[in-house]
C-alpha positions as a printed NumPy array, in Angstrom:
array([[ -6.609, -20.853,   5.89 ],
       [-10.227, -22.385,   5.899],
       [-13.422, -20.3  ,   5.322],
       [-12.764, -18.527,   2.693],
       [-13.757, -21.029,  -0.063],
       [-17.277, -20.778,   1.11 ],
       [-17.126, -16.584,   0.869],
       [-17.026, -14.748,  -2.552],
       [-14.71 , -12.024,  -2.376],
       [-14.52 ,  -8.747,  -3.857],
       [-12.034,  -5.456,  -4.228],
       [-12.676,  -2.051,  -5.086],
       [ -9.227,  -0.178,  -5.502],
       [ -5.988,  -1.979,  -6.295],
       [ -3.479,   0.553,  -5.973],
       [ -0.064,   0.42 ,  -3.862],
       [ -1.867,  -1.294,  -1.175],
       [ -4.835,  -2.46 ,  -2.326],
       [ -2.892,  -4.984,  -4.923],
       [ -0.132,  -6.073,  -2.803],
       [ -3.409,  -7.371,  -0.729],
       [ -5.531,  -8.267,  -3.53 ],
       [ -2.054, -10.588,  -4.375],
       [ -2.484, -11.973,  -1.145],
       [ -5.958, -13.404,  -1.536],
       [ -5.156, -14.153,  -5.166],
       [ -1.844, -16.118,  -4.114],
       [ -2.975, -18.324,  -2.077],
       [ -5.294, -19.992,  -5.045],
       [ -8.905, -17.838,  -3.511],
       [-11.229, -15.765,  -6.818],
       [-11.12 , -12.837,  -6.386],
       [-13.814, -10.049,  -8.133],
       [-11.855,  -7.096,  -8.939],
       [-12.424,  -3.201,  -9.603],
       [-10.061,  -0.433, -10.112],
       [-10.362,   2.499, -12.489],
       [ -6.743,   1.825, -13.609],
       [ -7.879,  -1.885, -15.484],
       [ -4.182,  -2.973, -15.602],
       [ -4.465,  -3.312, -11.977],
       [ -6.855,  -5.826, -12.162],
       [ -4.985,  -8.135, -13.434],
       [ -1.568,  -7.532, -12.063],
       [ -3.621,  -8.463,  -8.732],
       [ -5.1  , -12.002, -10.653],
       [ -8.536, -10.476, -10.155],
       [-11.499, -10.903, -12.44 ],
       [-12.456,  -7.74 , -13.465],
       [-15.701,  -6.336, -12.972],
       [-17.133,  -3.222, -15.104],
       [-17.69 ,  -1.439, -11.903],
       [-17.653,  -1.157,  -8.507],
       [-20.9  ,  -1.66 ,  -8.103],
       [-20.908,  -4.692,  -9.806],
       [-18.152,  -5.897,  -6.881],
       [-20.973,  -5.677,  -4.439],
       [-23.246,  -7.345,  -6.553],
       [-21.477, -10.14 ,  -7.522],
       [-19.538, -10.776,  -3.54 ],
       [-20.308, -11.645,   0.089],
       [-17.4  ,  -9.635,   0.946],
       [-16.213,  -6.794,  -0.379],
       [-12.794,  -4.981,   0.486],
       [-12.279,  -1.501,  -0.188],
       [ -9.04 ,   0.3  ,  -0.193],
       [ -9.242,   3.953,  -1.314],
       [ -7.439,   7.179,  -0.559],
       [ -9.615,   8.892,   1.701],
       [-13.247,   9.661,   2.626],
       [-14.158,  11.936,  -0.529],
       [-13.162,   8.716,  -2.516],
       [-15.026,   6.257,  -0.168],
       [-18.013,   8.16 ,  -0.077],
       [-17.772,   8.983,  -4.297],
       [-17.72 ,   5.487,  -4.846],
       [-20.365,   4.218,  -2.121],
       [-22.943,   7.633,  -3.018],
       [-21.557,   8.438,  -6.421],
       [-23.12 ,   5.56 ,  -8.829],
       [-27.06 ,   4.396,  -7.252],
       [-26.128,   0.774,  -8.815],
       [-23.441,   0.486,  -5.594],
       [-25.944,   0.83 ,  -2.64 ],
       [-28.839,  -0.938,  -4.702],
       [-26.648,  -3.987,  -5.075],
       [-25.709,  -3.852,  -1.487],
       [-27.988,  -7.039,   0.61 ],
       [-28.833,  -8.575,   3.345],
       [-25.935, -10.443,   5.169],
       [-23.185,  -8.744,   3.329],
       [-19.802,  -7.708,   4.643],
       [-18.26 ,  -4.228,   3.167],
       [-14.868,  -3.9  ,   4.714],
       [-13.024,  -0.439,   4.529],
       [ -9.412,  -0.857,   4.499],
       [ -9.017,   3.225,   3.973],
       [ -7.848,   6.013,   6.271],
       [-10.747,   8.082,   6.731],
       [-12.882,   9.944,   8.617],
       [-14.61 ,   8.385,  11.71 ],
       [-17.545,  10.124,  10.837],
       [-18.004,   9.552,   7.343],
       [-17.418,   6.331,   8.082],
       [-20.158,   5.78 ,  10.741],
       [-22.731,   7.789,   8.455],
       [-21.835,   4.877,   5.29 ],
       [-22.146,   1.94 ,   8.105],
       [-25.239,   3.348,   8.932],
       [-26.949,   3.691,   5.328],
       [-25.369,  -0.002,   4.63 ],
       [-27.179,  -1.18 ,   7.749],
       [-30.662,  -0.343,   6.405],
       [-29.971,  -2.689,   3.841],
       [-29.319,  -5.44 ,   5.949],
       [-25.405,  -5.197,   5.332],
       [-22.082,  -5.008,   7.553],
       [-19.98 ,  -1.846,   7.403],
       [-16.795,  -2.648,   9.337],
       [-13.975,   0.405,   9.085],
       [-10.695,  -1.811,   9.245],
       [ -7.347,   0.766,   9.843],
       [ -4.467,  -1.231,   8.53 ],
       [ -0.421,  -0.209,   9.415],
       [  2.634,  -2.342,   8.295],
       [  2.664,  -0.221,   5.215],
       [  3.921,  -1.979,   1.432],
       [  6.363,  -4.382,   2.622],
       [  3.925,  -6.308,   5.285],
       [  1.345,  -5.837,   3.044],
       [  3.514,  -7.817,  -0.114],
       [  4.006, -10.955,   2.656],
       [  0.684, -10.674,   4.013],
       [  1.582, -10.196,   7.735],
       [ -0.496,  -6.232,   8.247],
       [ -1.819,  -5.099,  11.564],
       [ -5.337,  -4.235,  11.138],
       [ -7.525,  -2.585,  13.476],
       [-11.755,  -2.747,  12.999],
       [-14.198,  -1.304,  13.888],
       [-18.209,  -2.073,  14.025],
       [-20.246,  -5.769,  14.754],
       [-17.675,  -8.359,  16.023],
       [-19.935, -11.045,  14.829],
       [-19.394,  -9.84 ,  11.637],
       [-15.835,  -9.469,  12.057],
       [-15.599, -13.293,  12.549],
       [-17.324, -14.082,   9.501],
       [-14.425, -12.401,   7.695],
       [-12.034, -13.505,   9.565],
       [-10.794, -15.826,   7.483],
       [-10.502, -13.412,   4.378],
       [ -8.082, -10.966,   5.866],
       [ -5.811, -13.265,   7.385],
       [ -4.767, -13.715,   4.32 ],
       [ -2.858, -10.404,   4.235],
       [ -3.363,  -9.452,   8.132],
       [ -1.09 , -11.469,  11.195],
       [ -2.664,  -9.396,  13.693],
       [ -6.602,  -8.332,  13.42 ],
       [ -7.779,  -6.282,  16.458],
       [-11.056,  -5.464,  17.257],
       [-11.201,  -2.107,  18.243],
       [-15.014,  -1.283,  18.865],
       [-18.007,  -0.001,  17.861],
       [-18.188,   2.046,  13.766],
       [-15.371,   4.248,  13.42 ],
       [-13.176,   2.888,  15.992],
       [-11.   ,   1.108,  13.759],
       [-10.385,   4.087,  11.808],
       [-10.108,   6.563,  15.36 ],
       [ -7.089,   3.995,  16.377],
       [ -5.527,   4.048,  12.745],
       [ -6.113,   7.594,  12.957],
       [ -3.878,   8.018,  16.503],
       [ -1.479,   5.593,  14.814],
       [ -0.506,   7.356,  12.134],
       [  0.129,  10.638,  13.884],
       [  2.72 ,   8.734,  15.99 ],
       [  3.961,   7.068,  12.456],
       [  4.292,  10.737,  11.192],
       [  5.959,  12.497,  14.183],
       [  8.217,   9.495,  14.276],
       [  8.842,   9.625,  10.615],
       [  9.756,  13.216,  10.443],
       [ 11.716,  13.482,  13.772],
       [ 13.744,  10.996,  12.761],
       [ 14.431,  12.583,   9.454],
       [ 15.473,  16.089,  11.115],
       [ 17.626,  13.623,  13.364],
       [ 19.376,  12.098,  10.374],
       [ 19.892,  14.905,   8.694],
       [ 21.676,  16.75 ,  11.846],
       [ 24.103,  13.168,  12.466],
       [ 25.001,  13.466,   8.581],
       [ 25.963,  17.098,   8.933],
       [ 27.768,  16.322,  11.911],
       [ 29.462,  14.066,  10.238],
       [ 28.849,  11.107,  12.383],
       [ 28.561,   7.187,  11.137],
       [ 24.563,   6.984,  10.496],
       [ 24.544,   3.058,  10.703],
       [ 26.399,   3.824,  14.652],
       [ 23.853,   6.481,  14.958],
       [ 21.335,   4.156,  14.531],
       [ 22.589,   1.433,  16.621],
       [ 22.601,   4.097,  19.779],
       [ 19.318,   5.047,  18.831],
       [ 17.774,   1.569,  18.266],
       [ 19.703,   0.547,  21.784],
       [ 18.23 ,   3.598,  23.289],
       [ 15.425,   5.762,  24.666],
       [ 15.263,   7.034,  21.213],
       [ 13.776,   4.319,  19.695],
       [ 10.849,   3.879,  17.319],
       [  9.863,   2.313,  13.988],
       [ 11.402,   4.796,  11.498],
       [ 15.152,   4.055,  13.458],
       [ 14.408,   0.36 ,  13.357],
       [ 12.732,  -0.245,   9.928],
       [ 12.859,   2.998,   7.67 ],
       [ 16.106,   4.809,   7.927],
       [ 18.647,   1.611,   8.4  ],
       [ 17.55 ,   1.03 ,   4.566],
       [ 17.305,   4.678,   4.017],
       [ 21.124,   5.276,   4.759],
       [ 21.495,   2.221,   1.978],
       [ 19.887,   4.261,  -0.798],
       [ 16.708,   2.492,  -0.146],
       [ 13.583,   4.211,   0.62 ],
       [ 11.179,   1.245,  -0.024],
       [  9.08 ,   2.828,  -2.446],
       [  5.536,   1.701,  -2.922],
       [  4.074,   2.927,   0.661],
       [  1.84 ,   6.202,   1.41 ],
       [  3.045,   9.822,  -0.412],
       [  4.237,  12.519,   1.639],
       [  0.586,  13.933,   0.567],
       [ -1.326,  10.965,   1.896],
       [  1.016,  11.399,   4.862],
       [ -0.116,  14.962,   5.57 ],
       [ -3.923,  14.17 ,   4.926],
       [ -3.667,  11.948,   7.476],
       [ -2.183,  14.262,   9.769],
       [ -4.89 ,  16.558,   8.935],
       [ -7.84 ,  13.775,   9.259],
       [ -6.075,  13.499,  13.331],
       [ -6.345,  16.976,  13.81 ],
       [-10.018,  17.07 ,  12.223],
       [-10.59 ,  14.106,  15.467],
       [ -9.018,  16.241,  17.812],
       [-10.806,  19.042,  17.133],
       [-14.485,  16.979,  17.208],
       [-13.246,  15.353,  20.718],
       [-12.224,  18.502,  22.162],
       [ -8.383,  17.543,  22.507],
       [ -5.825,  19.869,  22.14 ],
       [ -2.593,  18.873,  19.744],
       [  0.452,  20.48 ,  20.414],
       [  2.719,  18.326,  18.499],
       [  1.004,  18.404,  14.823],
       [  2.92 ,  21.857,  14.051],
       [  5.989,  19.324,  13.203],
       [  4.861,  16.508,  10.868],
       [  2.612,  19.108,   9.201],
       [  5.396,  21.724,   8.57 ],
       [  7.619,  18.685,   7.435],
       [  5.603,  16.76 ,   4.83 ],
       [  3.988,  20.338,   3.623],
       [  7.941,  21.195,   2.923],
       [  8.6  ,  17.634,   1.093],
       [  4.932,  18.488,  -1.145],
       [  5.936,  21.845,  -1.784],
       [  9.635,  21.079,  -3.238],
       [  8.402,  18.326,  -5.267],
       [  7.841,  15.679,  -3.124],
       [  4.63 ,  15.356,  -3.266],
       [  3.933,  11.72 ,  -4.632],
       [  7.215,  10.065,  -3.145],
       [  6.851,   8.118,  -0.462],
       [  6.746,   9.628,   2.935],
       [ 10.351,   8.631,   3.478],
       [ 11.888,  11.628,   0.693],
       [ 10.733,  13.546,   3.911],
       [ 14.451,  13.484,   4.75 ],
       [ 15.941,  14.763,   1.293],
       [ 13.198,  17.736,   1.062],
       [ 14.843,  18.501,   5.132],
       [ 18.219,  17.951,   3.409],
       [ 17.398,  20.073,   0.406],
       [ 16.831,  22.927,   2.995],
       [ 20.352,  21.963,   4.836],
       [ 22.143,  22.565,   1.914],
       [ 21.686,  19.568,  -0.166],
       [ 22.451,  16.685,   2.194],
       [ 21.482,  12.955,   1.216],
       [ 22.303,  10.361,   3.793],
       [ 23.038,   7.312,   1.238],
       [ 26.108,   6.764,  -0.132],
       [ 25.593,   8.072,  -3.6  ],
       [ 25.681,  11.321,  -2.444],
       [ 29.092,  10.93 ,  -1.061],
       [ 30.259,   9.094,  -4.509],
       [ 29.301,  12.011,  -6.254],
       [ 30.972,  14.647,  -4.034],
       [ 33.885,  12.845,  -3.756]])
């Protein structure tokens, strides 16, 4: 993809998601200047390291952030003076977190009186699209400046949307996400109720995928699920329920009511609490089997009681 040559890139956090991007830019022969407090990640990505964050800014036209929340955003944007002071005129600062539309209109707004871009940029697809480079990502903030960029996250993104003014690219992310989670954990209650049943999951599936019950945990989580699989490397059942809890923190600022959080929340609180807690959002279904008397849905389980 053209444009990026001209464009030095940076990344501040190369964890799960963050690398499997940073590979992205890395793989397909662009620098990249690199920053994560965990220095092995550096170069696992190909990065060049840099001391600091801070010293990402100061040495990129573009910088990509991907963090776990606002408190982290904000720590590393507030935290160390040498991050805004190296921030310039004409820069791009792209946030590839979940966070909080507010936070995230307060940072674009401090960037701005430097001269710089914030744009919030919501990403779904989770760690497999991310690892082939084909995420959804929806932005937020100048669409001029969005075009500039363009170029750079294509080269982990298929689909870039812009979604409106600062924070709107982390609103929609934010109303994605909820869906992702009631989907997720419905799904998982589901599975768990066919297995005790006794029914073939993989036929259960196929009615649901051919169905009104439809929806991206039946057609991309639980048919590797059922295998043993639970592709490990996406977001924790504890980054799940914070960003449950970021929707409900938007609801309650726009004045909407939610009555359909009480589900996701109770189900990936139960996964954190039995242990959970940093598996990936898909061990919802063995903490909901744990409760239903120890039921797993791969065939392991079934080796092992036989």
């Amino acid at each position: 993809m053209s444009g990026t040559a001209t464009l030095r890139v940076g990344f501040v956090g190369l964890g799960n998601m963050g690398g499997r991007m940073a590979r992205c830019i890395t793989g397909a022969g662009d620098a990249l200047l690199g920053f994560d407090p965990r220095e092995a990640a550096i170069g696992e990505a190909g990065a060049t390291a840099a001391a600091t964050a801070a010293d990402v800014v100061a040495g990129s036209d573009v910088v990509l952030l991907s963090l776990p929340d606002s408190k982290v955003v904000e720590a590393v944007v507030y935290g160390d003076p040498a991050f805004l002071a190296a921030v310039r005129e004409g820069q791009v600062i792209v946030d590839l977190s979940t966070a909080a539309p507010e936070s995230t209109r307060r940072i674009a707004a401090d960037l701005a009186e430097r001269g710089a871009v914030y744009l919030d940029a919501g990403i779904s697809g989770g760690a497999a699209a991310a690892e082939v480079g084909t995420l959804t990502l929806m932005v937020g903030g100048d669409a001029e400046a969005l075009e500039r960029v363009r170029p750079v996250l294509g080269r982990f993104a298929k689909q870039v949307f812009h979604c409106g003014a600062s924070g709107a690219g982390h609103t929609v992310k934010l109303l994605n996400n909820f869906l992702n989670a009631i989907a997720l954990s419905a799904t998982a209650e589901v599975m768990v109720a066919a297995k005790k049943a006794d029914l073939d999951l993989a036929t259960v599936l196929d009615v649901l995928n051919a169905s009104s019950g439809v929806n991206f945990a039946t057609i991309n989580r639980f048919p590797r699920i059922i295998q043993g699989d639970y592709l490990e490397g996406g977001l924790t059942n504890t980054l799940m329920l914070k960003d449950v809890s970021l929707y409900l923190e938007l609801l309650g600022t726009l004045g909407v009511p939610s009555l359909n959080a009480a589900g996701p929340v109770a189900s990936f609180g139960l996964a954190r609490q039995l242990g959970y807690a940093d598996r990936i959002s898909n061990t919802v279904v063995d903490a909901l089997g744990d409760i239903a008397g120890g039921v797993r849905l791969h065939a392991p389980d079934e080796e092992a009681q036989a």
